[in-house]
Structure formats: structure tokens, C-alpha cells
N, C-alpha and C positions, 0 to 999 in steps of 0.2 A: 497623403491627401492634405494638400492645403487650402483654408477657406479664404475667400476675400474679401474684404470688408464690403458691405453695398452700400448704395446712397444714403439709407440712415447713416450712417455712422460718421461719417464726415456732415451732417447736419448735426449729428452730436456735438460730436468735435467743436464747430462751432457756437453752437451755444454753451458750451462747456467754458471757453473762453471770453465769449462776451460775460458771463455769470463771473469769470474769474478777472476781467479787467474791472467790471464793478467795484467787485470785493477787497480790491485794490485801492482803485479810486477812494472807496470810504475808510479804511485803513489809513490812508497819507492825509485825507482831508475829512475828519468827523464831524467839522463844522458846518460842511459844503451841503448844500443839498444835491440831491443824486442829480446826474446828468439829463436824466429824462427831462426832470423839471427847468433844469435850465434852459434847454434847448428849448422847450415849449414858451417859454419869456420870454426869447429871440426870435426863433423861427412862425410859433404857434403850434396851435394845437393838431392842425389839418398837415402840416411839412412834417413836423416831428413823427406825426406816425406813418408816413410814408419812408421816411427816411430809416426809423425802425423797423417797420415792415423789410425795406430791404436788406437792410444786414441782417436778416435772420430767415433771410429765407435761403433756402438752396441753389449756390451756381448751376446752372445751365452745362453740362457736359460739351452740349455745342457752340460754341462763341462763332460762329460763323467765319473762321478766320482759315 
């Protein structure tokens, strides 16, 4: 009997990663402020969290393709 992973787990997966590109990011640059905050000095306040909202939400299994 094998289980399969379900849609949590690939929403895992990706915040696992974004958590770990972070942790990256402030490892290579300590002096940086985190990217959040940059992107919010260019973009603003209202894009940035759209733009994050996105990448952390779950693909769509149907792409309509």
C-alpha cells in the first residue's frame, strides 16, 4: 500500500523553500535587509503583497492547457 502525497504537501514543499531561499539570502548578505522590505521601497506596499500572496499560494492543478 502506497500513500500519495496531497495538495498540502507540495504547498509544504514550497514554503519550505521559500523559508530556505530566505535563509540564504541573509546568510550571503547580513547587512541586506530582507527582501520583503526591499521590494516594498520599489514596488510598495499594495504589489509586494500581492506578489507574495502569490508565490505562496498553491498552483492550480488545472492550467487550462
Amino acid at each position: 500500500m502506497s500513500v500519495t502525497p496531497g495538495p498540502t504537501s507540495k504547498h509544504k514543499g514550497t514554503e519550505r523553500l521559500l523559508r530556505d531561499c530566505a535563509l540564504v539570502g541573509r546568510m550571503l548578505e547580513p547587512e541586506q535587509s530582507p527582501a520583503r522590505r526591499r521590494l516594498e521601497q520599489k514596488l510598495g506596499d499594495e504589489l509586494t503583497r500581492q506578489l507574495v500572496y502569490g508565490l505562496r499560494r498553491r498552483p492550480k492543478l488545472d492550467n487550462g492547457a
